[in-house]
C-alpha positions as CSV (number, residue, x, y, z in Angstrom):
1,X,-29.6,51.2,-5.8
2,X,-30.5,49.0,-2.9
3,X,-32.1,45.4,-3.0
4,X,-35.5,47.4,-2.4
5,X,-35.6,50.0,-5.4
6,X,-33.7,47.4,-8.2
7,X,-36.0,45.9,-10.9
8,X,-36.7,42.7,-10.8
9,X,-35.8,40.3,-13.3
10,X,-38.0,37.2,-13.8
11,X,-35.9,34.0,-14.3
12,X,-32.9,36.3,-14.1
13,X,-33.9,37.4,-17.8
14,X,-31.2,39.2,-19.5
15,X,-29.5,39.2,-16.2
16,X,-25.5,38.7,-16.5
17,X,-23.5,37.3,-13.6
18,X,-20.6,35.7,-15.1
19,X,-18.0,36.4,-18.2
20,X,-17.1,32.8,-19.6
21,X,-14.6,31.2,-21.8
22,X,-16.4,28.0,-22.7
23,X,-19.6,29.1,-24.4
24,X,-21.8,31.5,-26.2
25,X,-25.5,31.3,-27.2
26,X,-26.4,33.8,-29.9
27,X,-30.6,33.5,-29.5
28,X,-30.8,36.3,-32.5
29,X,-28.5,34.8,-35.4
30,X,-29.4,30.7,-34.0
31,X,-25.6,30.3,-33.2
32,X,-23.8,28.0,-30.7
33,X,-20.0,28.6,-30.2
34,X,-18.6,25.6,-27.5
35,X,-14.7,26.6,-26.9
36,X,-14.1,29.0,-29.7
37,X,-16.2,26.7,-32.4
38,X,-19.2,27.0,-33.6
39,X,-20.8,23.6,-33.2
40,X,-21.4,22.7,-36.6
41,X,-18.0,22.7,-37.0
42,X,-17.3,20.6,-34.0
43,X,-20.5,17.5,-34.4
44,X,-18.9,14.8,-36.3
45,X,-15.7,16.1,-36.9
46,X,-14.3,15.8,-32.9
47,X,-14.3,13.3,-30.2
48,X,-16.3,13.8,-27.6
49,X,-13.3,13.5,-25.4
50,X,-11.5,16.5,-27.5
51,X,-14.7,18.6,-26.9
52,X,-14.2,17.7,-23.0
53,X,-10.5,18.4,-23.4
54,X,-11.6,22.1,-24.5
55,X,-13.9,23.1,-22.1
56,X,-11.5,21.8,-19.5
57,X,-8.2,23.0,-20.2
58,X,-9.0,26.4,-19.7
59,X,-9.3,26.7,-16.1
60,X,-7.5,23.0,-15.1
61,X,-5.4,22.7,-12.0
62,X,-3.5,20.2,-13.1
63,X,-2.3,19.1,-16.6
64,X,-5.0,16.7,-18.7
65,X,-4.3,13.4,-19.7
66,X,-1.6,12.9,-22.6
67,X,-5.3,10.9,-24.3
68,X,-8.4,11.6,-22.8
69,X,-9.6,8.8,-24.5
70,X,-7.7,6.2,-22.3
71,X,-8.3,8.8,-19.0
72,X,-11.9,8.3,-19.8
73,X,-11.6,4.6,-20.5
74,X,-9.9,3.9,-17.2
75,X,-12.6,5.5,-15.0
76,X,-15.3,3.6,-16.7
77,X,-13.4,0.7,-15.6
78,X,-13.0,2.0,-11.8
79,X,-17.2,3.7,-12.1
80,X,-18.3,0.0,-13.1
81,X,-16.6,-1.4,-9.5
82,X,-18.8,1.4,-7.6
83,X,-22.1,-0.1,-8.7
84,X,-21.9,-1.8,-5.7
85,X,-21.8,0.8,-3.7
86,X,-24.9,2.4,-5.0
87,X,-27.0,0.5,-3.3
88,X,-30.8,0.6,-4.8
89,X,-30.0,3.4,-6.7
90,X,-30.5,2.0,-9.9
91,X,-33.7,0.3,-9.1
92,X,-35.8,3.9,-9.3
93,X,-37.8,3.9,-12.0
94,X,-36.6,6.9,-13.5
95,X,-33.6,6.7,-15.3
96,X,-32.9,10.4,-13.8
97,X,-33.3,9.8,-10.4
98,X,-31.2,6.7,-10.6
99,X,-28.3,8.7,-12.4
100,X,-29.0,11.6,-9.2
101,X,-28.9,9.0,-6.7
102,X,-25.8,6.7,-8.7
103,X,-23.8,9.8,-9.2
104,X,-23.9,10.8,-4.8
105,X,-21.4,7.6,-4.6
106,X,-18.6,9.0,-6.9
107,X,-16.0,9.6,-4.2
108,X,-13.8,12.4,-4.3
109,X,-10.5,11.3,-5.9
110,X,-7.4,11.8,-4.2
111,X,-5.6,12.3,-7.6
112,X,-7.0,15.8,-7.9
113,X,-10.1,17.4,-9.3
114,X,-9.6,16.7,-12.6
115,X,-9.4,13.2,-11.8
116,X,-13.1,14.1,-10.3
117,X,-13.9,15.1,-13.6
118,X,-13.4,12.3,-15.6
119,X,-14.1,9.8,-13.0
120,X,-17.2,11.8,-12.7
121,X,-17.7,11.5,-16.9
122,X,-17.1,7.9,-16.7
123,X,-19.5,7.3,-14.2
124,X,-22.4,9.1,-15.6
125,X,-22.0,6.6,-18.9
126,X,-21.9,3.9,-16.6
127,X,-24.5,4.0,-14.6
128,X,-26.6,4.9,-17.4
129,X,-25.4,2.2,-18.8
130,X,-26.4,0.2,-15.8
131,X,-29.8,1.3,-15.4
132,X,-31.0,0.4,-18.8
133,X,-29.7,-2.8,-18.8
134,X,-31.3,-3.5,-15.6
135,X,-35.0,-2.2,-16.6
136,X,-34.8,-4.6,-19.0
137,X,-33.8,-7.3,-16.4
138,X,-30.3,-7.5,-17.9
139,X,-26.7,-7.7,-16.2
140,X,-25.1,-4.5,-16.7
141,X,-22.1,-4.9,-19.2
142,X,-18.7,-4.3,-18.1
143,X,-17.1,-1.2,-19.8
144,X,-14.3,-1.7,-22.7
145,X,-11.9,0.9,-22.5
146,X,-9.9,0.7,-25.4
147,X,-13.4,2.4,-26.9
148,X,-14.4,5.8,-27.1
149,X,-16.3,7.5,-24.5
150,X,-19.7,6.9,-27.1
151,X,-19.2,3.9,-28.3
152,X,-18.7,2.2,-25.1
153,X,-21.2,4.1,-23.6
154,X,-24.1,2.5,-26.7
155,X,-22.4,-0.9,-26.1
156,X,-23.1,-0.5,-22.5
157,X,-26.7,0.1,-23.0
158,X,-27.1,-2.3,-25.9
159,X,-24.6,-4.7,-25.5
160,X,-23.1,-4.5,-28.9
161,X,-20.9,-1.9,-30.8
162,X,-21.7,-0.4,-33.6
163,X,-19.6,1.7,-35.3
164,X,-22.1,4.0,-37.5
165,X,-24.5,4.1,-34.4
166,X,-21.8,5.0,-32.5
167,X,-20.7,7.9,-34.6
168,X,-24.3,9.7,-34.7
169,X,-24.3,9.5,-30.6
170,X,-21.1,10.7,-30.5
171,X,-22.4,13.5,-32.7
172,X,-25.0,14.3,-29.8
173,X,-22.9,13.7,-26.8
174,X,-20.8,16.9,-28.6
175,X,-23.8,19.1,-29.5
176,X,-25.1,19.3,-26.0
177,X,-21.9,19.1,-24.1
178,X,-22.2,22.5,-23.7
179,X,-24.8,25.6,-24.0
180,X,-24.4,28.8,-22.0
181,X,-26.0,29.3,-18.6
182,X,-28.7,27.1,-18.7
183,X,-30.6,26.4,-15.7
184,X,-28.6,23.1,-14.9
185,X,-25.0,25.1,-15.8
186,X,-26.1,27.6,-13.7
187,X,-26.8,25.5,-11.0
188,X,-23.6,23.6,-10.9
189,X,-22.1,27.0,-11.1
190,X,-23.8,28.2,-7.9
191,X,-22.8,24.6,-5.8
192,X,-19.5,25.6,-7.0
193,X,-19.4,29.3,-6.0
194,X,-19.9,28.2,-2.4
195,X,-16.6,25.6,-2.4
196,X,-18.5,22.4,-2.5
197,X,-17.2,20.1,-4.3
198,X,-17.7,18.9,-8.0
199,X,-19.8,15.9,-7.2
200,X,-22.1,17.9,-5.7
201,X,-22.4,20.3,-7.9
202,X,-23.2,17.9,-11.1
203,X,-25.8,16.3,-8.5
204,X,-27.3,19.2,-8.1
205,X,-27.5,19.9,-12.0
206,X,-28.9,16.5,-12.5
207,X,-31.5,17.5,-10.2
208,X,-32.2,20.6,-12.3
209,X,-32.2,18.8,-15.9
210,X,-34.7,16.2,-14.5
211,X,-37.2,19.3,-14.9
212,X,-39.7,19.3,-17.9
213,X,-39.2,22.9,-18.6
214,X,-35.1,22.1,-18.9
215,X,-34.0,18.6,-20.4
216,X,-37.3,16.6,-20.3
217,X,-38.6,16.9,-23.6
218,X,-37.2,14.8,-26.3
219,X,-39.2,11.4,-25.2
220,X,-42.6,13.2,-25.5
221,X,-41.8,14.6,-28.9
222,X,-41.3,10.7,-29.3
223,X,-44.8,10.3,-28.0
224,X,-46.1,13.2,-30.7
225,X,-44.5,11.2,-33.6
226,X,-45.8,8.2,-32.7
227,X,-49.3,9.4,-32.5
228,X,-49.5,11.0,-36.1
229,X,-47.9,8.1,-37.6
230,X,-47.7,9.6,-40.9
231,X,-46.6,12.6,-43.0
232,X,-50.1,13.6,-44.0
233,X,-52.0,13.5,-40.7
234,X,-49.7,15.9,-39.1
235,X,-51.6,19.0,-39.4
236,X,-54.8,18.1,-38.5
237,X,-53.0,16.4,-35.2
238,X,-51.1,19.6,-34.9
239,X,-54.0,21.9,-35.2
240,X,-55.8,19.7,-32.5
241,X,-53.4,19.9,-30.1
242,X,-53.0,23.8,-30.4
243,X,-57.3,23.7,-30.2
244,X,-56.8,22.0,-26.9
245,X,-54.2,24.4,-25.3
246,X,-51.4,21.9,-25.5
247,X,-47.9,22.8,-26.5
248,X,-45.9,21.5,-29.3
249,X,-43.3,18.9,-27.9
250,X,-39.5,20.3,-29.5
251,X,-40.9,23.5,-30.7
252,X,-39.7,26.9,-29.3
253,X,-37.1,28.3,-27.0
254,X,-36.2,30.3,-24.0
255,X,-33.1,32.0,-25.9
256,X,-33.3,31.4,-29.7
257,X,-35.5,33.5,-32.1
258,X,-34.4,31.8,-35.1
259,X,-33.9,27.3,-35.4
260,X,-32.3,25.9,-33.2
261,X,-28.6,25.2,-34.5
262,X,-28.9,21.8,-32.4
263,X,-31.2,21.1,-34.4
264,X,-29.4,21.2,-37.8
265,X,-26.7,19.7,-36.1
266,X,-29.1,16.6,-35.2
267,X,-31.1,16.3,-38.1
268,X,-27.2,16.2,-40.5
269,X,-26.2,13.6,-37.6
270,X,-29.1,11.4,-39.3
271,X,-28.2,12.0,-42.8
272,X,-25.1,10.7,-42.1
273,X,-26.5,7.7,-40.4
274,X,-28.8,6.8,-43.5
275,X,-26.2,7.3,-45.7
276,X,-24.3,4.5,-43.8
277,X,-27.3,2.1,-44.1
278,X,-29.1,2.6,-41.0
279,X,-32.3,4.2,-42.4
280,X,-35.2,5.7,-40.1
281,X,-38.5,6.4,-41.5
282,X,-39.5,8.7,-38.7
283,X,-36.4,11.3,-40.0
284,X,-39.1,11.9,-43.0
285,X,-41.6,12.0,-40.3
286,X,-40.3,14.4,-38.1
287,X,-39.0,16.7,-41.7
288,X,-42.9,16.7,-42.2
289,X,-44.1,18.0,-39.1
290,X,-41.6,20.3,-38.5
291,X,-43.2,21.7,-42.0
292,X,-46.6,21.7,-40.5
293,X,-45.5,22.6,-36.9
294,X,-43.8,25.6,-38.4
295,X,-46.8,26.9,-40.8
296,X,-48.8,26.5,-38.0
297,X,-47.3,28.4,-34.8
298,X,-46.2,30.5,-37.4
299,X,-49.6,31.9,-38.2
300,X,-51.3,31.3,-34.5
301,X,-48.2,33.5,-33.0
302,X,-46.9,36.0,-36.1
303,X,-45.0,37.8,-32.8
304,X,-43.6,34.8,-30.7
305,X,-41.1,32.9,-32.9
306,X,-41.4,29.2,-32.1
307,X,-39.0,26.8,-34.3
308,X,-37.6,23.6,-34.0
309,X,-35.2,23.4,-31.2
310,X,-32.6,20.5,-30.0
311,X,-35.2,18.6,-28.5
312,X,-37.1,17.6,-31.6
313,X,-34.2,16.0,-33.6
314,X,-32.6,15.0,-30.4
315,X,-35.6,12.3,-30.1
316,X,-35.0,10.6,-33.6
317,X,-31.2,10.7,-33.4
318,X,-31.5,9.1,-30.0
319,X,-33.9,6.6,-31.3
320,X,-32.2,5.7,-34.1
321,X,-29.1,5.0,-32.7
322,X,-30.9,2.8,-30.6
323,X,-31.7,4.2,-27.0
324,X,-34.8,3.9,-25.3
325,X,-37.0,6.8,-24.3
326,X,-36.9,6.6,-21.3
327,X,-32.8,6.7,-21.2
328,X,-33.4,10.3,-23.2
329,X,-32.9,13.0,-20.5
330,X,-29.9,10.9,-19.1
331,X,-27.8,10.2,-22.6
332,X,-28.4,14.3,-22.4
333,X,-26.6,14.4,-18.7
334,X,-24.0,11.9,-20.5
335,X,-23.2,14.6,-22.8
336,X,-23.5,18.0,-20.7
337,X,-21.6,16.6,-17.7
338,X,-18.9,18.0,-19.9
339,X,-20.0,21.3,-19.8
340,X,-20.9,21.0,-16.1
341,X,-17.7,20.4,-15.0
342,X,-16.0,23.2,-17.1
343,X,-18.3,26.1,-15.6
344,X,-17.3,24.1,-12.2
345,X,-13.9,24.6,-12.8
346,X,-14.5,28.5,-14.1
347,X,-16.2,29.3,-11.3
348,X,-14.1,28.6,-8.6
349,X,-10.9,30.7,-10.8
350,X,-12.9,33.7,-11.8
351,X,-16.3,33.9,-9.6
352,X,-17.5,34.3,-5.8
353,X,-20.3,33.1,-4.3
354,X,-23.2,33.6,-5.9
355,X,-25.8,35.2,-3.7
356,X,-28.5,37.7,-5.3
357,X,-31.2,39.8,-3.2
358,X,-34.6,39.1,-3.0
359,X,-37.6,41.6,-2.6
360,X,-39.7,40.6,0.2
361,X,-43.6,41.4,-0.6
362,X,-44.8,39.4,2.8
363,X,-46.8,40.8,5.8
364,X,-44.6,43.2,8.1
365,X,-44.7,42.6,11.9
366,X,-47.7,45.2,13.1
């Protein structure tokens, strides 16, 4: 079947291009596997830096690290003397735009890809770092790298560590590290199919998680919390919103049927973190609406399942641990550069370039 008579598939719905190793989203059953674990298994019981460790060993060039941890540690050291380099990059507004821009400087290591790859980790926490300090007219802090990965990315953008805080971001950073083809994976999976180099390619995918439709939503469901305020106004603000033709911020998904897993994931993430003192009265908050959210879409769209997915305990998690907003979308890069740089490194042993046809529905010469 020529490029003329195939169906064509929407988004590339149900559409299959590559086998992978490092993944698999089950939309049906709500379940998450990330390197042969299903990720309530992994959140809060492994490093972010093991999680990196798996999704990179699988198709590495050279041998990782002996510790990751230190690895990672060192190239925070060697991102934080390329701010220099950046020029104006972190002045944009947008803490996405300045993490696109920041992350075009990351030179391409002599020491080997994988030396890419971390220095490429480490540079994402950094300059996230960086920027949020510096909206807040602040001198970004210098990295510590006898931390973890999380704990000295939080003390970058606060300025302090805190252990318990640091745990429930850590927690995150794991949970979205990876999470089958998405449309950023997928498009530092392309860059990578044509032998550009890694750099690029997480560029690129920065570029495609900036999108509201892909990794934009977890400050606005901020927003919608914020606006009810409390437990008991939250279905008449619900039912309002739905009257107007608005969606719900952190309610459905492209893939899954059922809950999110993420979002159990998140929301145990913040059980811990009361239970270690650091209580959050928007956790109740967010428990209630969910409720209402749920009743609600439930009965408007009996045939379109809409639950709670990452998104919506991704903004009180974030919150609570204490990150701004507007730092939301680029904590998430923080996290999924991991996966990123896997599929980067799976793609160039098992794919080719990726190139699909096109059906051309335009004016023909007369």
């Amino acid at each position: 079947m020529d490029a003329t008579q195939a169906a064509v598939q929407a988004g590339l719905e149900g559409v299959v291009v590559a086998e992978t190793r490092l993944s698999e989203v089950d939309g049906e059953r709500g379940r998450l596997v990330i390197a042969g674990e299903d990720v309530e298994s992994l959140a809060g019981a492994v490093s972010f830096e093991e999680v990196c460790r798996r999704l990179w060993a699988p198709y590495a060039k050279e041998a990782l690290p002996a510790s990751l941890q230190a690895a990672l540690g060192e190239a925070r050291v060697r991102a934080f003397g390329l701010l220099e380099r950046t020029g104006d990059a972190l002045e944009e507004r947008d803490a996405m735009d300045a993490l696109r821009a920041a992350a075009a400087h990351v030179p391409l290591h002599p020491g080997g890809e994988l030396d890419t790859f971390v220095l490429l980790t480490g540079a994402l926490a950094v300059f996230a770092g960086a920027w949020a300090r510096r909206r807040r007219g602040l001198a970004p802090v210098p990295p510590d790298p006898s931390l973890s990965h999380a704990a000295d990315l939080l003390r970058m953008v606060s300025g302090e560590s805190q252990p318990e805080r640091a745990a429930g971001l850590e927690a995150y950073l794991v949970t979205v590290s990876d999470h089958g083809l998405n449309a950023s994976t997928f498009t530092a999976r392309v860059i990578a199919s044509t032998g550009s180099d890694a750099v690029s390619a997480v560029v690129g995918a920065i570029g495609a998680l900036k999108g509201p439709l892909h990794g934009g939503a977890p400050g606005p469901v901020l927003d919608m919390l914020d606006a009810i305020g409390r437990p008991e106004r939250a279905a008449a603000w619900l039912e309002e919103e739905l009257r107007a033709g608005r969606r719900i911020m952190g309610m459905g998904h492209r893939i899954y049927r059922v809950r999110d897993p993420r979002a159990a994931v998140l929301e145990r993430a913040l059980e811990r973190l009361e239970q270690g003192g650091l209580r959050t009265d928007r956790l109740a908050l967010a428990r209630s609406v969910e409720r209402a959210a749920d009743e609600l879409l439930r009965q408007r769209y009996p045939d379109r399942p809409l639950r709670a997915n990452v998104e919506f305990y991704t903004a009180v998690l974030l919150d609570a641990v204490g990150l701004d907003r507007a730092l939301f979308s680029a904590a998430f890069a923080c996290g999924r550069v991991a996966g990123w740089l896997g599929h980067v490194a799976e793609q160039r042993a098992t794919g080719r370039l990726i190139r699909p046809a096109s059906r051309y529905v335009g004016p023909m010469p007369g």
